[in-house]
Legacy VTK file of the C-alpha trace (Angstrom):
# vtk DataFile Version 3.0
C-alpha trace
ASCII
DATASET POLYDATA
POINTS 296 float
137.917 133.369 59.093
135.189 130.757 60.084
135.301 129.852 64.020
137.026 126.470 64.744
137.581 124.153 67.603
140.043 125.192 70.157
142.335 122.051 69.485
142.401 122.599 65.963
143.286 126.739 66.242
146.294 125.060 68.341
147.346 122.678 66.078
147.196 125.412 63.668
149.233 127.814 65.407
151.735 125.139 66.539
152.085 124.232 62.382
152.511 127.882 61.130
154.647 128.463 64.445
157.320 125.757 63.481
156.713 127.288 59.689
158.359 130.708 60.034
155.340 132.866 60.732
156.142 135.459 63.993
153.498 135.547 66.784
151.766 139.299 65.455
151.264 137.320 62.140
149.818 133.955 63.717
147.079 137.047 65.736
145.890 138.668 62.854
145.584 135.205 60.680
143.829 133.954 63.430
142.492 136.869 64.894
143.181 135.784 68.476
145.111 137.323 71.519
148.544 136.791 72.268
148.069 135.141 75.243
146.371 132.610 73.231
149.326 132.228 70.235
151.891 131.594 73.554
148.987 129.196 75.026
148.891 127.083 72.116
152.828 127.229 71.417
153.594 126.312 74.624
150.887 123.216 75.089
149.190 120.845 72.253
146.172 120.935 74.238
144.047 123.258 75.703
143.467 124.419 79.259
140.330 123.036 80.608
136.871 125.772 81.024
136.382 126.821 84.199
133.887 125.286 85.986
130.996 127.769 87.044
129.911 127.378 90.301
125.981 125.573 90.965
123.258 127.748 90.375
120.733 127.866 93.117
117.507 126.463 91.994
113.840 126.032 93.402
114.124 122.889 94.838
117.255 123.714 96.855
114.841 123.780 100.120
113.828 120.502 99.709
117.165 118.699 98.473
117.095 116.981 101.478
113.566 115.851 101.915
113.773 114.118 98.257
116.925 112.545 99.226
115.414 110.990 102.572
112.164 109.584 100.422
115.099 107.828 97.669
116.727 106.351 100.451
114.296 104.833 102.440
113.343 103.695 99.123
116.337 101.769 98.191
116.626 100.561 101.813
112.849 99.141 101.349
112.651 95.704 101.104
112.155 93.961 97.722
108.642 93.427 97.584
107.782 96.781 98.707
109.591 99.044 96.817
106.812 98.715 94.411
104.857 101.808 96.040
103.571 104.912 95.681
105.843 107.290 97.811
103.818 110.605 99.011
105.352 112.786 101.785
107.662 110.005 103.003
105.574 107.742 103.517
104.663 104.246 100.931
101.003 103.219 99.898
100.878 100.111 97.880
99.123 100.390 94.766
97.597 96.943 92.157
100.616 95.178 90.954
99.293 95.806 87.204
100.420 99.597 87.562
103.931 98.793 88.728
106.329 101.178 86.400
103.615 103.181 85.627
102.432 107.351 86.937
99.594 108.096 88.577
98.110 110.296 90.404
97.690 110.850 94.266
94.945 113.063 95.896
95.446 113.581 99.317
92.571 114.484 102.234
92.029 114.805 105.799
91.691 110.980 106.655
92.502 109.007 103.944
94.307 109.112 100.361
93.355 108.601 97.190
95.032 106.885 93.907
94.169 107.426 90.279
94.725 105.716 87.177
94.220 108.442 84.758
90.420 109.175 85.789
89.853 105.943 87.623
90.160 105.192 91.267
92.157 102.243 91.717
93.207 102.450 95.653
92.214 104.241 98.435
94.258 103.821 102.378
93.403 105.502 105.438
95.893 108.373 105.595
99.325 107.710 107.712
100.483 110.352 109.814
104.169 109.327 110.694
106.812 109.694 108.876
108.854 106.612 107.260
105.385 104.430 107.445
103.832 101.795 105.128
100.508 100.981 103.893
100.243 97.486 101.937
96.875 96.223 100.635
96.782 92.524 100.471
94.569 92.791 97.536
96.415 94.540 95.685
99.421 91.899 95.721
97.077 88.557 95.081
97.788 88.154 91.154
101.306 88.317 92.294
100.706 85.654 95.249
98.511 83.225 93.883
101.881 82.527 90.862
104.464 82.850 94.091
102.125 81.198 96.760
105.709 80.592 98.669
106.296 84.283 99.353
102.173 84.159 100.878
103.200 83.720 104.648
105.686 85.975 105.476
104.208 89.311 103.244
104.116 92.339 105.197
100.757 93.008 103.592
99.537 90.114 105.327
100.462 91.128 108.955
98.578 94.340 107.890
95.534 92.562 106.896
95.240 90.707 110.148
95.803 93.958 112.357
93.218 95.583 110.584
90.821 92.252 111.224
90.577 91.566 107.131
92.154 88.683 107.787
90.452 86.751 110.427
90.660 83.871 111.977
88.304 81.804 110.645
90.451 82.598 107.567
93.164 81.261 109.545
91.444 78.019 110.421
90.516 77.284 106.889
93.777 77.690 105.292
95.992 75.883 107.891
92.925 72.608 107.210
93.881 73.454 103.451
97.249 73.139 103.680
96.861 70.131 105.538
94.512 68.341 103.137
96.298 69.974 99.568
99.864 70.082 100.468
101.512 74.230 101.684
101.017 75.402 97.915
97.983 73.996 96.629
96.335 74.881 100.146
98.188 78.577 99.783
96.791 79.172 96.063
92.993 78.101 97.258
93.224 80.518 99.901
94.384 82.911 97.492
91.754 82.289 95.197
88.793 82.584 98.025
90.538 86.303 98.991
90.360 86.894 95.426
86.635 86.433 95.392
86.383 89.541 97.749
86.490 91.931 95.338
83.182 90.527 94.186
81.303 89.329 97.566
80.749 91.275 100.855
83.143 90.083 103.469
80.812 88.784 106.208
79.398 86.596 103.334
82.869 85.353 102.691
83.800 84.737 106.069
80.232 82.625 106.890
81.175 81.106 103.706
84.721 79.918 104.987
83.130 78.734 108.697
80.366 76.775 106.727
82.640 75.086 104.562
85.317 74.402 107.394
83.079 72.846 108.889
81.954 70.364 106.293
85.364 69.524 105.378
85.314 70.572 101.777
88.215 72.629 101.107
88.497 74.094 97.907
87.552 77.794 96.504
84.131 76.592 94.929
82.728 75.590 98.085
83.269 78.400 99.655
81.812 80.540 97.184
78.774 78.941 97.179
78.529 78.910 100.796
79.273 82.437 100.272
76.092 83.114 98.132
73.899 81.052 100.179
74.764 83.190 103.267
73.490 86.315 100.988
70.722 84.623 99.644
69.884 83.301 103.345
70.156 86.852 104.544
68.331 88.835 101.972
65.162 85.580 101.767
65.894 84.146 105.542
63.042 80.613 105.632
61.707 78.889 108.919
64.642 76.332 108.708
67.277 78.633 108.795
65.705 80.853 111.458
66.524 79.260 114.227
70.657 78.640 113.149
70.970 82.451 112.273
69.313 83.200 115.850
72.217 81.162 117.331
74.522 82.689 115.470
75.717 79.734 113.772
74.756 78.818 110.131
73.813 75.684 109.160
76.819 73.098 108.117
75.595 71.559 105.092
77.334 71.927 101.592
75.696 71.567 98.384
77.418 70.858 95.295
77.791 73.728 92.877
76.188 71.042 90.051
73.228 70.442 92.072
72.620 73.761 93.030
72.644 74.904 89.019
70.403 71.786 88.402
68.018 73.610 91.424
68.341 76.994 89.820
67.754 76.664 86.328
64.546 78.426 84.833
61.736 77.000 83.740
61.423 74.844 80.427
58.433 75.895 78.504
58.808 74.421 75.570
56.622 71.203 74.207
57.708 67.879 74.739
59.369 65.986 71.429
56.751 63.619 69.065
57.776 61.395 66.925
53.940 61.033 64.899
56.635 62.800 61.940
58.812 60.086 61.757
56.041 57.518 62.201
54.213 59.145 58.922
57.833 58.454 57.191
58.082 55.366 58.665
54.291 54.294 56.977
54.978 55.861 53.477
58.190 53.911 53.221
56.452 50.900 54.015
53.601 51.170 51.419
56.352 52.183 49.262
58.037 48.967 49.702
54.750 46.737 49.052
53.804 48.446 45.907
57.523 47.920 44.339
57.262 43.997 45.492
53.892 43.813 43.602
55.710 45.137 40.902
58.385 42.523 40.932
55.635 39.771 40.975
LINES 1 297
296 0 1 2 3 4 5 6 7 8 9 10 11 12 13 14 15 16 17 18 19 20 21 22 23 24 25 26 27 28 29 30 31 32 33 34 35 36 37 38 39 40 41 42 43 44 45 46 47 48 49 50 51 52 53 54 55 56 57 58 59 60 61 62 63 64 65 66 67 68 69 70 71 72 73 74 75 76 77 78 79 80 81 82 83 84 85 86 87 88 89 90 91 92 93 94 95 96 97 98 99 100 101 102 103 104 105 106 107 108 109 110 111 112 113 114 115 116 117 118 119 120 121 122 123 124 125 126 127 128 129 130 131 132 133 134 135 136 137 138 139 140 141 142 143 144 145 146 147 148 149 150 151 152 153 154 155 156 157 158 159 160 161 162 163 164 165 166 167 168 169 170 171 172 173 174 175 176 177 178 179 180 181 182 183 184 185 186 187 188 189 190 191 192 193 194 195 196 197 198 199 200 201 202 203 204 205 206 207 208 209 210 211 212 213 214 215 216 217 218 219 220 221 222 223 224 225 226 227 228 229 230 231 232 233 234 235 236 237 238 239 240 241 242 243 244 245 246 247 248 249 250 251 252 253 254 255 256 257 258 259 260 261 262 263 264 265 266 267 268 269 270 271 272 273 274 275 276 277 278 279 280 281 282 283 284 285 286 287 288 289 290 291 292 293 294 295
């Protein structure tokens, strides 16, 4: 007979059981043992399956090493758990591959992160155990919508021990801050770290001294400054000689209108005339005589 669930053979044997039928009969309908008939007539249910013990696998030896790396993960703060986690230690990665796999390369002095094919971070290799390393640029989308969360990131401290974060920077945002209020001030400072990824960093710094100076506090200033400073460097004139010998650049601002109005290219085209309309302007008119001679 076809093979059925073990609670339904014991219902079955408990029916034909309390039917008449002896035990030998219930084996050979069912074709089971006897110490199952006298199981199933002396329970409704089934004894449980044994359980097997564990089978040893291949990551035994390193149970506990995975279990350390998921626990220092949990116990990570909030803001950091969203890492990378190779060999026990955390490397931050750009907040747009949160959730998502990638891959790690690892060398002698430094380690390497990939998005598919493309290289999207790159840290200076930590050697002991339980350590973090946070970029500050890759958190700054995330910043510049929570500018509150800005002072006391742990990517932060990191950028001023490794000097990315300077002083001067310092200087600028606390005179932001006081002139735009803690969050507008915190967001422009965001913005001018934001331009790093596009202009060298001794550009941007001699852009945020110059524009400290001059009082003008906002992100457009200081990328100008920014570009002048490279401009100044690569094309350095008489005037500026002297300041860049001193080590000081010079504190004037100009206005990112007037320095596209400077900048644009040359216009060759010809000036307008107007002899076109005049020629309109002279048929209408003899026009207008030769239809009053009419009327006459």
């Amino acid at each position: 007979m076809p093979q059925m669930p073990k609670v339904e053979l014991y219902a079955a044997i408990r029916r034909d059981h309390r039917g008449g039928m002896t035990m030998r009969e219930i084996e050979r309908k069912y074709n089971v043992s006897w110490r199952t008939v006298r199981g199933a007539v002396d329970s409704v249910w089934p004894e449980p399956r044994k359980k097997l013990p564990p089978r040893p696998t291949a990551l035994d030896p390193y149970k506990a090493v995975i279990d350390g790396i998921l626990r220092a993960h949990l116990d990570a703060p909030r803001k950091q758990r969203h890492t990378v986690t190779f060999r026990t230690n955390r490397y931050s990665v750009p907040v747009r591959l949160i959730g998502k796999r990638v891959r790690v390369m690892l060398h002698a002095s430094h380690l390497v992160v990939y998005d598919k094919n493309v290289e999207v971070a790159l840290h200076e290799r930590l050697i002991a155990k339980g350590s973090c390393r946070l970029e500050l640029d890759h958190y700054l989308e995330a910043l510049i919508r929570k500018p509150g969360a800005f002072p006391g990131a742990t990517a932060l401290e990191q950028a001023r021990s490794a000097g990315k974060f300077t002083p001067v920077h310092d200087a600028w945002w606390a005179a932001a801050v006081k002139a735009h209020g803690d969050t507008e001030g915190t967001r422009a400072l965001i913005e001018v770290l934001l331009m790093a990824r596009h202009i060298p960093h001794e550009y941007l710094v001699a852009g945020l001294a110059t524009a400290l100076r001059a009082g003008t506090l906002t992100a457009d200033a200081v990328a100008l400054e920014a570009r002048k400073a490279a401009q100044t460097e690569d094309e350095p004139g008489p005037a500026t000689s002297s300041a860049l010998a001193t080590g000081q650049p010079p504190a004037t601002v100009t206005f990112l209108h007037e320095w596209k109005l400077n900048h644009l290219p040359p216009d060759t085209r010809p000036l307008p005339s107007v002899t076109p309309y005049d020629q309109l302007l002279r048929r209408r008119a003899s026009g207008g005589d030769h239809r009053e001679g009419e009327a006459q």
